[in-house]
Backbone bond lengths (Angstrom), bond angles and torsions (degrees), N, CA, C in turn:
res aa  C-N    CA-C-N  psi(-1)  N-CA   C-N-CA  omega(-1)  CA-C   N-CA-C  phi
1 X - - - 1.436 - - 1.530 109.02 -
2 X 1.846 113.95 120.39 1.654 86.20 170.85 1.846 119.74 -106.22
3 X 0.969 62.92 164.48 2.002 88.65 -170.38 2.084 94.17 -52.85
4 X 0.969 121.71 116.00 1.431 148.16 172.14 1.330 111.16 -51.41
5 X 1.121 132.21 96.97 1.630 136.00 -163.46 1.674 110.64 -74.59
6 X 1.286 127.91 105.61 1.316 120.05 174.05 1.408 113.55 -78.77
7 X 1.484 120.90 154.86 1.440 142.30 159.48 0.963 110.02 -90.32
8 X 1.514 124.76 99.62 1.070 122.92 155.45 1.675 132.10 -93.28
9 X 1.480 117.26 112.65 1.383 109.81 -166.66 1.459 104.75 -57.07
10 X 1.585 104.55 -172.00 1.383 112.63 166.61 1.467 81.64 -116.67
11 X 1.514 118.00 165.88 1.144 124.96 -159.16 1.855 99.66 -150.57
12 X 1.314 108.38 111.27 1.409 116.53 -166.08 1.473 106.87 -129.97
13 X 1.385 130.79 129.73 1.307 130.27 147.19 1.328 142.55 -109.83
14 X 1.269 116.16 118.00 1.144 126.79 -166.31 1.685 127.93 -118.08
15 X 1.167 114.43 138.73 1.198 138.39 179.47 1.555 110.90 -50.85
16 X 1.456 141.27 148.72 1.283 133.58 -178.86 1.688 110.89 -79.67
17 X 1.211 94.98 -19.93 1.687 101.82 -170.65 2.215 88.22 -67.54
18 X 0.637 86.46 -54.94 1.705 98.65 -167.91 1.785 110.34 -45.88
19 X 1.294 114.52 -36.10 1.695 128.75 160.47 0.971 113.23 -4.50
20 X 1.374 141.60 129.21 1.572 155.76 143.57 1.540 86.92 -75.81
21 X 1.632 98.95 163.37 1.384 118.41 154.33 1.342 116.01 -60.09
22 X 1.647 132.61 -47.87 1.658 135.80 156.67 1.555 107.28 -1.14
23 X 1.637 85.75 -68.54 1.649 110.96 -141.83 2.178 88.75 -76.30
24 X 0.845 126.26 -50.06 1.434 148.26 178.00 1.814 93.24 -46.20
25 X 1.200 108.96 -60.78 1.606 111.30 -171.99 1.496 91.54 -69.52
26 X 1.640 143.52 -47.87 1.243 116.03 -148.14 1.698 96.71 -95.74
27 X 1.078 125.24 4.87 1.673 130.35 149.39 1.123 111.99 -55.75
28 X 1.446 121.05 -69.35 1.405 114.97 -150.42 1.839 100.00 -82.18
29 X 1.017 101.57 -23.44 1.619 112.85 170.22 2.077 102.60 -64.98
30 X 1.140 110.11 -24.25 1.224 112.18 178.28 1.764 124.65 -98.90
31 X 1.528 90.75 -15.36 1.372 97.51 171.49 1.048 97.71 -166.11
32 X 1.873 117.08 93.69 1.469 114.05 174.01 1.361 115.55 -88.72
33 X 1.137 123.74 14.37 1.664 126.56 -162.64 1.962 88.87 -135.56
34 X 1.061 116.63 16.86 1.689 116.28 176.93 1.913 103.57 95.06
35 X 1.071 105.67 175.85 1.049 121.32 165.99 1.696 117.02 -101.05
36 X 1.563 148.48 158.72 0.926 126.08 165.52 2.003 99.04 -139.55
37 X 1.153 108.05 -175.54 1.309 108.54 176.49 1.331 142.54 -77.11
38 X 1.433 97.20 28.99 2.001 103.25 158.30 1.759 93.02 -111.04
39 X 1.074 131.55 -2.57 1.583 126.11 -156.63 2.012 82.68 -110.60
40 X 1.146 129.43 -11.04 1.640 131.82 177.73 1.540 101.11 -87.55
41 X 1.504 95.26 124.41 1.867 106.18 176.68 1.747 85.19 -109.00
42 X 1.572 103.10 145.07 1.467 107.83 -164.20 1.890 100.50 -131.35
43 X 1.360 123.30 119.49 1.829 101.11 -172.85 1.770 69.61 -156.19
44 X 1.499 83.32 165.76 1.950 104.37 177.85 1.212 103.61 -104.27
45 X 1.817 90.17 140.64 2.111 98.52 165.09 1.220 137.05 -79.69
46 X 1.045 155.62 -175.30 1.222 153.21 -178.97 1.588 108.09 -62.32
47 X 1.649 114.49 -1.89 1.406 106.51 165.91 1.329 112.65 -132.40
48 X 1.775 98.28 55.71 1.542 113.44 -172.70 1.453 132.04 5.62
49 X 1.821 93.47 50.33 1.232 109.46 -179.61 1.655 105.19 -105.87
50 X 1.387 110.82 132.20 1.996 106.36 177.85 1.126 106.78 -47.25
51 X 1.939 125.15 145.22 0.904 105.13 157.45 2.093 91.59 -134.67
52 X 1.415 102.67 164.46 1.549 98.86 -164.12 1.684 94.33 -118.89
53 X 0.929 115.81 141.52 1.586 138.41 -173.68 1.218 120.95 -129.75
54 X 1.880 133.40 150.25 0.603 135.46 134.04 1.323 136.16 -119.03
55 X 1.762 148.44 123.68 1.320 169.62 -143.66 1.201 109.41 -75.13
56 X 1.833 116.82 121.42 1.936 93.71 177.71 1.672 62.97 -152.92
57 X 1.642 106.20 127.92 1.645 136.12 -175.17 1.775 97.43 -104.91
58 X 1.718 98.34 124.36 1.379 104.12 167.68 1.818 88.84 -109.68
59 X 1.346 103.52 173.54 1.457 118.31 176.79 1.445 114.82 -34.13
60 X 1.650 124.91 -42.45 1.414 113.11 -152.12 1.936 74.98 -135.73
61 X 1.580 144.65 -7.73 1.170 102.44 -156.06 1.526 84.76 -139.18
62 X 1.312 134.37 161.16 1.387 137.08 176.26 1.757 109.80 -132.93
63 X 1.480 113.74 117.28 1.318 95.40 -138.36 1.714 77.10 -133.12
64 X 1.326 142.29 117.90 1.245 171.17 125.47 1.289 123.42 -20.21
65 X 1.584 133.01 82.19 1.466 142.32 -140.85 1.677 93.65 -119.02
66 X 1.361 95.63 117.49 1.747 113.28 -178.17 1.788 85.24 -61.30
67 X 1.252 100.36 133.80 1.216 125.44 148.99 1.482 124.38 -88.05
68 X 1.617 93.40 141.02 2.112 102.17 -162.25 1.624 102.92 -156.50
69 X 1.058 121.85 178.03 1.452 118.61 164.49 1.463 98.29 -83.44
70 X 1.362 132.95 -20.83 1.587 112.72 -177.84 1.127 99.97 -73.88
71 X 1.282 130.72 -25.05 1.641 125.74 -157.50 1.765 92.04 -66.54
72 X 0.965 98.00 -64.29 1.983 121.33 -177.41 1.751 89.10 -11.50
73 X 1.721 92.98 -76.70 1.637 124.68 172.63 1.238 115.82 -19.32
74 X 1.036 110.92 -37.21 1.797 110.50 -154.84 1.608 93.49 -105.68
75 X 1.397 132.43 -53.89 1.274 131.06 166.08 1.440 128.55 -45.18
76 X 1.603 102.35 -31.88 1.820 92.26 179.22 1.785 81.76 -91.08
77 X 1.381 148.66 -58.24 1.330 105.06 -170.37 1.063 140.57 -79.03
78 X 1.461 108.48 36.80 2.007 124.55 176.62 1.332 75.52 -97.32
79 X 1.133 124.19 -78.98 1.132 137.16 -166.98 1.566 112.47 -25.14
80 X 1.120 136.59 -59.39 1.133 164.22 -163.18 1.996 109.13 -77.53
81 X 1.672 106.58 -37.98 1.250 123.16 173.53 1.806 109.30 -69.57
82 X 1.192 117.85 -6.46 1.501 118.40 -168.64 1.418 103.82 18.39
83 X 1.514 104.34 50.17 2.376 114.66 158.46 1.065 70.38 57.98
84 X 1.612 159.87 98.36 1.242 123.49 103.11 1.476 128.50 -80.22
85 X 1.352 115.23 21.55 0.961 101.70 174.11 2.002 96.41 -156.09
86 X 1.289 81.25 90.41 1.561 101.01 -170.12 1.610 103.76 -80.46
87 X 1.339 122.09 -21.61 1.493 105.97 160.64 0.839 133.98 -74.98
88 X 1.760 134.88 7.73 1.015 126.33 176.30 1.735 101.31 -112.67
89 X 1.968 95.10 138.89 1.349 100.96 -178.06 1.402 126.83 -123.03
90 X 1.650 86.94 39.22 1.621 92.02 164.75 1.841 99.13 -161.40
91 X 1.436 112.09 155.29 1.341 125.90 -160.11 1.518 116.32 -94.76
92 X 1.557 118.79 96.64 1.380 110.65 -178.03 1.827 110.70 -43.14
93 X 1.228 123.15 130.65 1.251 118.82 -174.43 1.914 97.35 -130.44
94 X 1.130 106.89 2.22 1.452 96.27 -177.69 1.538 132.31 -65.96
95 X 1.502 96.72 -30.23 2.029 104.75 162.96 1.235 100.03 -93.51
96 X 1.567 131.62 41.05 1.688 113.75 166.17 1.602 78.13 -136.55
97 X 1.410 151.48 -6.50 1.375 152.78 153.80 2.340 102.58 -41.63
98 X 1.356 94.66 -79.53 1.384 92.30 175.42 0.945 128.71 -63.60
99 X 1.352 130.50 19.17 1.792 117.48 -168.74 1.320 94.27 -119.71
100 X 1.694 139.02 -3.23 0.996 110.12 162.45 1.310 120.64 -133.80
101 X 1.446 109.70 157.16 1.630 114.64 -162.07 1.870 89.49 -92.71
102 X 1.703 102.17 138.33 1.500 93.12 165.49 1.622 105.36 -129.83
């Protein structure tokens, strides 16, 4: 009999500020119409404070993206950028910092 090989992801959570373009494309590729609240995984941090997430699975890693109004922000203007500028691999977020009150 052989022994049944598990997949074990790696399991990462990350902040929206922190986003590659990758990670930005396999969002909106994961929710091009938004995300809504059955697609939010919800667990407490080490300062049993809520925190709300949403899940976007590459082959080996499953990586848990804080949900925010910037996040929203940052997806409709990837979205909106149709990649034109696929060499860059990280997301100016500094005019999407002030625009929202939390």
């Amino acid at each position: 009999m052989r022994k049944s090989q598990t997949n074990v992801l790696k399991r990462v959570i990350v902040d929206y500020k922190k986003l590659d373009n990758a990670m930005l494309n396999l969002l909106v590729e994961k929710f091009p119409d938004g995300y809504d609240d059955d697609d939010i995984v919800t667990y407490r941090n080490a300062n049993n404070e809520v925190v709300e997430c949403v899940e976007v699975r590459t082959e080996d890693t499953a990586y848990l993206v804080k949900v925010s109004k910037r996040l929203v922000m940052a997806m409709e203007d990837f979205d909106d950028s149709d990649n034109d500028n696929e060499d860059d691999t990280s997301l100016d977020t500094e005019e999407l910092e002030g625009s929202e009150e939390e």
